[in-house]
C-alpha positions as CSV (number, residue, x, y, z in Angstrom):
1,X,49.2,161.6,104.1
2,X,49.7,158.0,103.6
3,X,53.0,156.3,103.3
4,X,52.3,153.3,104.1
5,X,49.2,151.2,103.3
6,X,48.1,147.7,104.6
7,X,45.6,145.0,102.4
8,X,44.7,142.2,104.2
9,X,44.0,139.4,101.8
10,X,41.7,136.4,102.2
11,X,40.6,135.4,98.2
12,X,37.4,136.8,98.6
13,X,36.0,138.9,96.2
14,X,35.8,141.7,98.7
15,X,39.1,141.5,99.1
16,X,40.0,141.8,95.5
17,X,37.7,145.0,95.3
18,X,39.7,146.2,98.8
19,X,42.7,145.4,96.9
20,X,41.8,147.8,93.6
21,X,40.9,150.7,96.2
22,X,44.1,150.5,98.1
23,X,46.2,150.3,94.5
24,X,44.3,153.6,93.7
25,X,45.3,155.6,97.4
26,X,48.9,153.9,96.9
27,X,49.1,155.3,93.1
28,X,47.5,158.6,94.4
29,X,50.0,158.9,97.5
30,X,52.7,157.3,96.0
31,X,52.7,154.9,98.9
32,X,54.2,151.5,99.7
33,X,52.0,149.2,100.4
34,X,51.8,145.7,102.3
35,X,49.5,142.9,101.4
36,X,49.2,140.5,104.6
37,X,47.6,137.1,104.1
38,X,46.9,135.5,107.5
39,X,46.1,131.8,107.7
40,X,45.0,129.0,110.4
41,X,44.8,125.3,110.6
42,X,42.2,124.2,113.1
43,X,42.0,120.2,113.9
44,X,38.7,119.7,115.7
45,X,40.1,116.3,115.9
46,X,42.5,114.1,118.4
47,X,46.2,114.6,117.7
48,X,47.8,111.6,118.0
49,X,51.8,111.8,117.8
50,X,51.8,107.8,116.3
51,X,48.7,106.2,114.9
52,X,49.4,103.3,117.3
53,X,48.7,105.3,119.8
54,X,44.5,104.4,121.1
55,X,41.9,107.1,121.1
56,X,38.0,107.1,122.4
57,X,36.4,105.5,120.8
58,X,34.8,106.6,117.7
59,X,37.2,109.9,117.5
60,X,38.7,110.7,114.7
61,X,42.9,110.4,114.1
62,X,44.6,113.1,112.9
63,X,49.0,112.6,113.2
64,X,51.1,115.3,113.4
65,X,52.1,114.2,109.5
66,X,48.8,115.0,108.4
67,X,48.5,118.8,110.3
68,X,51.5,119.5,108.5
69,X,50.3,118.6,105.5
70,X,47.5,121.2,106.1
71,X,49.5,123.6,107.3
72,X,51.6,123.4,104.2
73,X,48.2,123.8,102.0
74,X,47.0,126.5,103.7
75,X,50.6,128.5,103.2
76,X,50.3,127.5,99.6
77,X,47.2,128.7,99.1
78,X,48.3,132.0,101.2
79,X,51.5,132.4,99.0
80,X,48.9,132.0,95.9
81,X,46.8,134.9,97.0
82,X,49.3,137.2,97.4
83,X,51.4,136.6,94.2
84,X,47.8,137.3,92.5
85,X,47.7,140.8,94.4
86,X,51.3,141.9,94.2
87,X,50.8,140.9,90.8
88,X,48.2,143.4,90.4
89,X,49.7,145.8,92.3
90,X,53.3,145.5,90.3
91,X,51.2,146.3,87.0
92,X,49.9,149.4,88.4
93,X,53.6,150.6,89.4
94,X,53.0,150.2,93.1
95,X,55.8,149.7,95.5
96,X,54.4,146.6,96.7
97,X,55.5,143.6,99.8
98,X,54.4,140.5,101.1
99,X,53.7,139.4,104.5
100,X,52.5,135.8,105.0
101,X,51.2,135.3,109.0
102,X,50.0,131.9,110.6
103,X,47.6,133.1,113.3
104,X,44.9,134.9,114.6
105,X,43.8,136.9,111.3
106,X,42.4,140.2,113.5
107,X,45.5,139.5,115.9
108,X,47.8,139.6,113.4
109,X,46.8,142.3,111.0
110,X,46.7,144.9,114.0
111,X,50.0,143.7,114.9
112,X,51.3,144.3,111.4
113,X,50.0,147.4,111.4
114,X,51.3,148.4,114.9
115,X,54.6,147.0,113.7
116,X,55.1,148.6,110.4
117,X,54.1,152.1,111.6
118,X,51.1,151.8,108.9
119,X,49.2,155.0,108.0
120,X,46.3,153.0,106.1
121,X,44.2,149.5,106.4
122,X,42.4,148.8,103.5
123,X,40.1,145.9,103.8
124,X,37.2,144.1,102.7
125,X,34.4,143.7,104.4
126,X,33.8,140.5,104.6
127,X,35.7,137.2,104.7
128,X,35.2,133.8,102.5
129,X,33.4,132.4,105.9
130,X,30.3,133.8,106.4
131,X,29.8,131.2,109.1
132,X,33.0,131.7,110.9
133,X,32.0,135.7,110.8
134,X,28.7,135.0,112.0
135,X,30.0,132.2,115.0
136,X,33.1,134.3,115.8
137,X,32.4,137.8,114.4
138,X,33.4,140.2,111.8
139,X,37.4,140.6,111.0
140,X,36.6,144.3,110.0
141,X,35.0,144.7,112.9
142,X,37.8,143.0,115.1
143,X,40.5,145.2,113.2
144,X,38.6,148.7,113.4
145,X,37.9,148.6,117.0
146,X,41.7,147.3,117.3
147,X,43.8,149.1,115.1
148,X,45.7,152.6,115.9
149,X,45.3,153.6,112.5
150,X,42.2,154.7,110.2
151,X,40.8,151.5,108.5
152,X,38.9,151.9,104.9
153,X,35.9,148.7,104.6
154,X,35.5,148.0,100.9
155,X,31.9,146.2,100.2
């Protein structure tokens, strides 16, 4: 029934629970499953290209140096969460990949699973930002009314 299983991961501890569920249908199914950590650096700042360069007044200066830096961070961090969960996964013999996405996180998980012909989303049900989800609204939410496939919410 499923083949092929999809976990987004953010670090939050509803994704860790999501995480156990889907190594549990993946054992059950013997299915392969994808962990997919999407991440997004957002500058609410003026980009300057060279620090020279004037700005309004009173606006803060980010260089293109310093948005890499974050970008890098936030792909570390990314990369971080997913070794945990593959880790877990690996100890539970489960066929087990990783997908690291900059992006859109509802975007990008949809697209994944449109992509990779996925049977199965397992998720959490909410994110680290309770703000962001509040301002911008739920990712679960996003990726169920998105997704072709079924999508399991773990609370």
């Amino acid at each position: 029934m499923f083949e092929k299983v999809l976990v987004p991961l953010d670090g939050s501890e509803h994704s860790d629970r999501a995480l156990e569920i889907a190594i549990q249908i993946a054992k059950k199914f013997r299915a392969k499953m994808t962990l997919l950590h999407v991440y997004s650096v957002t500058v609410p700042a003026v980009i300057a290209p060279e620090p020279t360069i004037p700005t309004p007044a009173g606006a803060p200066v980010v260089t293109s140096a310093e948005v890499a830096e974050m970008v890098e961070a936030a792909r570390i961090v990314g990369n971080r969460i997913l070794a945990g969960g593959e880790q877990k996964a690996k100890s539970a013999n489960v066929k087990v990949e990783t997908v690291l996405r900059e992006g859109n996180t509802v975007q990008e998980i949809v697209a994944l699973a449109k992509e990779g012909e996925f049977d199965l989303i397992v998720m959490g049900a909410r994110g680290i930002s309770r703000i962001r989800e509040l301002l911008m609204g739920s990712v679960s939410e996003g990726v169920i009314k998105n997704a072709h496939c079924p999508v399991l919410v773990v609370k």
